[in-house]
N, C-alpha and C positions, 0 to 999 in steps of 0.2 A: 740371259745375262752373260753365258760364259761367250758366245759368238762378240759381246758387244769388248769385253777383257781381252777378248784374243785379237782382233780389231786393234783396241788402242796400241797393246804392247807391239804386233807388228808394225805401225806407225812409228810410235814413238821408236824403236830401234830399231828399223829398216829391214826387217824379217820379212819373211815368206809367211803371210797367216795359215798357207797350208802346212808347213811345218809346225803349227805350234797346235795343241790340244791341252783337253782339262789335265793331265800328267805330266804337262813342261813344267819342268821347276825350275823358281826363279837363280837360283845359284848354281846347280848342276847344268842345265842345258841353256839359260841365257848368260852365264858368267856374272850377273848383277851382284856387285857386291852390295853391303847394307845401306851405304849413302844414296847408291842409284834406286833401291830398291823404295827408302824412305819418298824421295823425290817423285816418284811412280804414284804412290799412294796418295802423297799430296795433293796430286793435280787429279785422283779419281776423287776423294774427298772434295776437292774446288769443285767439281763440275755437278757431286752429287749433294753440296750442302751437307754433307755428313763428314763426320771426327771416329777412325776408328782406333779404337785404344790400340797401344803399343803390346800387352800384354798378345790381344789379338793378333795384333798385324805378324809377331813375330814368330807366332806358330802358324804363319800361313806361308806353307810351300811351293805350291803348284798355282797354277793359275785359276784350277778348279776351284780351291780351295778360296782364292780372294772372288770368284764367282758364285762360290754357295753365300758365303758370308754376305753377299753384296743383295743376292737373292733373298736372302732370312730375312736383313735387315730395312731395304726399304721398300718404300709404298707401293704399291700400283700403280700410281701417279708418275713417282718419279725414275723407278724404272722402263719410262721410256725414253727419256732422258738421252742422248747421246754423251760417251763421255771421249 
């Protein structure tokens, strides 16, 4: 899962996926403030049919961190999923 997070975020902001790892955190090493950050989640939420609470969302730091979450939370099924 985290290969598939580190993927999107270098697309979606024109990064090097070799620079980013499960410790890039989204406000210290991508600059993403909270709007960009929401918009992010949204569209990994659209692509996985999942809503992840804000309480959640907002103590996830790193990439690992919305990679584990995303790992716990869904199926077998749908993480294969491209997001």
């Amino acid at each position: 899962m985290l290969e598939k997070v580190i993927t999107f975020v270098a697309k979606a902001y024109k990064i090097d996926p070799a620079t980013l790892s499960r410790h890039t955190d989204f406000i210290k090493d991508l600059a993403l403030d909270s709007m960009k950050l929401v918009e992010s989640i949204v569209e990994i939420e659209d692509a996985y049919n999942i809503e992840i609470p804000e309480k959640k969302l907002f103590k996830m730091k790193t990439l690992g961190d919305l990679a584990d979450y995303l790992e716990a939370t869904l199926s077998p099924a749908v993480k294969t999923a491209a997001i």
